[in-house]
PASEBA-1860 file (N, C-alpha, C; in nm, 3 decimals):
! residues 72
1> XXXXXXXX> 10.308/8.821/8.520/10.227/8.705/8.530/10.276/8.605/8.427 ~ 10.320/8.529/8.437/10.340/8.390/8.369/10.211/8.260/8.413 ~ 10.210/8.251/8.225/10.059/8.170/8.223/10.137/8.087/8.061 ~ 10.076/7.991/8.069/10.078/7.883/7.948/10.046/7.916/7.868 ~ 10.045/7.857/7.740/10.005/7.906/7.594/9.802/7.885/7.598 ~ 9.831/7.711/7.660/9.729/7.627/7.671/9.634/7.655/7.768 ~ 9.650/7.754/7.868/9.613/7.795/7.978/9.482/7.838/7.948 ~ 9.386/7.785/8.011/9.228/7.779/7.993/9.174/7.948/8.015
9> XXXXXXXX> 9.217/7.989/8.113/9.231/8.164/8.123/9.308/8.271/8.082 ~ 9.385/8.200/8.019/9.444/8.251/7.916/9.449/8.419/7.872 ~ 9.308/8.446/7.819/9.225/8.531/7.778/9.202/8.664/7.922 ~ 9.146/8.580/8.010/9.168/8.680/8.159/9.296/8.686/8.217 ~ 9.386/8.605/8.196/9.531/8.668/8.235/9.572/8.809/8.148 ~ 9.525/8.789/8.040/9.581/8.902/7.957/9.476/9.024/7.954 ~ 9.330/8.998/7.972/9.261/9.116/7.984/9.339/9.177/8.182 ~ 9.346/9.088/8.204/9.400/9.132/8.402/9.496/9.208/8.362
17> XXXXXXXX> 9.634/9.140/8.314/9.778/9.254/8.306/9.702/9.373/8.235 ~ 9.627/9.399/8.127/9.621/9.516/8.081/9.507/9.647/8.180 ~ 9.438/9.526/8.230/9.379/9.644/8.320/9.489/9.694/8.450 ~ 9.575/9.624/8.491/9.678/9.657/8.590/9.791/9.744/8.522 ~ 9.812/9.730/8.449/9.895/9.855/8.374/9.821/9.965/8.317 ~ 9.720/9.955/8.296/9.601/10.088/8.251/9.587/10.191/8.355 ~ 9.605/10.099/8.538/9.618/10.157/8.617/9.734/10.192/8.684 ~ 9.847/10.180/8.643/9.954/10.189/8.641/10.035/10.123/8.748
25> XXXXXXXX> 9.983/9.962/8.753/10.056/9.896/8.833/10.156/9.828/8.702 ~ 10.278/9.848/8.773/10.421/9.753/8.689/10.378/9.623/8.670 ~ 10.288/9.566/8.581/10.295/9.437/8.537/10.345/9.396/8.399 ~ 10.365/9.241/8.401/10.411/9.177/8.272/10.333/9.046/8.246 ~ 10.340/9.032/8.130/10.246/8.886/8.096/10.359/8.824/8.031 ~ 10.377/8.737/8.093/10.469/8.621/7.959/10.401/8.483/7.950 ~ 10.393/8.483/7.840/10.327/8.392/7.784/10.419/8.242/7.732 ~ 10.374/8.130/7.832/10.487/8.061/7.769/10.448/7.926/7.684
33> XXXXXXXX> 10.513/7.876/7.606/10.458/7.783/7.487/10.459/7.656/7.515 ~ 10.335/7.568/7.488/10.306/7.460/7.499/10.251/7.418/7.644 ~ 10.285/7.531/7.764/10.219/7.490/7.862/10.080/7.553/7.937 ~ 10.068/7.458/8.003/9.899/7.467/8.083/9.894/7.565/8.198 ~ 9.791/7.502/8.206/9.722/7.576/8.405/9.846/7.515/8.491 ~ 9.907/7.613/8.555/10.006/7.557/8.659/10.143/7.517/8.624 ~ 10.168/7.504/8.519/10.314/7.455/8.498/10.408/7.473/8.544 ~ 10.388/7.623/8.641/10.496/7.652/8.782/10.528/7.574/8.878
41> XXXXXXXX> 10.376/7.482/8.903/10.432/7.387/8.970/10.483/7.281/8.962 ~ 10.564/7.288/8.859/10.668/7.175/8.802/10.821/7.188/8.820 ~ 10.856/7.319/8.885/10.962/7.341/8.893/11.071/7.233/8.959 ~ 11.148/7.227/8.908/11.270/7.105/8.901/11.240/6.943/8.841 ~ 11.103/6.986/8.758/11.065/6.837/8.686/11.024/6.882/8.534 ~ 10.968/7.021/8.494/11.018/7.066/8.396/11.090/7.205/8.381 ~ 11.162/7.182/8.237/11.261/7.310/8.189/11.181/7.422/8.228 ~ 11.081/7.482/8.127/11.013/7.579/8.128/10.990/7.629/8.286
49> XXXXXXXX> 10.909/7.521/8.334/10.913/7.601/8.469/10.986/7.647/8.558 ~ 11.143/7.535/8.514/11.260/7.606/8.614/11.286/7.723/8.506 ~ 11.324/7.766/8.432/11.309/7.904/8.308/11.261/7.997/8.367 ~ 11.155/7.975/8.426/11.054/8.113/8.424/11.122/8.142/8.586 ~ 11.165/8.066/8.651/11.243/8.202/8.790/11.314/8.254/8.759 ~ 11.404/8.286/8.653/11.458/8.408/8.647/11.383/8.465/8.586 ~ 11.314/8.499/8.484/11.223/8.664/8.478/11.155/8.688/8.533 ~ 11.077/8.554/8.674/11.030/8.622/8.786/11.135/8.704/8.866
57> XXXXXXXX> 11.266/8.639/8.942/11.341/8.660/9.007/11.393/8.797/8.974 ~ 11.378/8.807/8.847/11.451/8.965/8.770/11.327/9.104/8.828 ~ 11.212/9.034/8.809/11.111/9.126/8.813/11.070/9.181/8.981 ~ 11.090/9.069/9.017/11.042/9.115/9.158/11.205/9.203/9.228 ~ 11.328/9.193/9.196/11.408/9.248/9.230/11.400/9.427/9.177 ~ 11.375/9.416/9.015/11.320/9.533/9.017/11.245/9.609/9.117 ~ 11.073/9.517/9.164/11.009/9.613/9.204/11.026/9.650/9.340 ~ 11.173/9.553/9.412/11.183/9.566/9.530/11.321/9.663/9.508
65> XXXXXXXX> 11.352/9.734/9.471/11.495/9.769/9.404/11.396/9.953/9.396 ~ 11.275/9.931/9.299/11.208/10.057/9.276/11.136/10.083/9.455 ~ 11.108/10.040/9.477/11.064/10.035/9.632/11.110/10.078/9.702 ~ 11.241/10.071/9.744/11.323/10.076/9.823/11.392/10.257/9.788 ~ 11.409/10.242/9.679/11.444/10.397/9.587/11.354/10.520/9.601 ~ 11.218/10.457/9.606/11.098/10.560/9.653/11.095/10.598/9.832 ~ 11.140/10.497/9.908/11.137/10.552/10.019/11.242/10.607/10.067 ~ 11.317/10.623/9.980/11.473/10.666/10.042/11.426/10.841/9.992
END
């Protein structure tokens, strides 16, 4: 989950990832600096948000990579 520093939920993004890994779903929180609610949807108008597709892009290849390994 990628969420802003400034991000008003802030607080429930991070109580969420820890209850999803308590249950042992593969999650991550990255926390990124100086930005808000949504800053994803800025991609190709700011840095940060073009930034953050690759450790999405990394992550979801993982879990489609672990996926794929379990049904084989």
């Amino acid at each position: 989950m990628h969420v802003g520093e400034d991000e008003v939920l802030l607080d429930d993004s991070r109580r969420f990832v820890e209850h999803a890994v308590a249950a042992g779903v593969d999650a991550e929180l990255d926390v990124w600096e100086g930005m808000v609610h949504g800053f994803l949807g800025g991609i190709g108008r700011l840095a940060a948000s073009t930034e953050a597709l690759d450790p999405i892009g990394s992550f979801l290849t993982k879990c489609f990579n672990n996926s794929a390994t379990q049904r084989n």
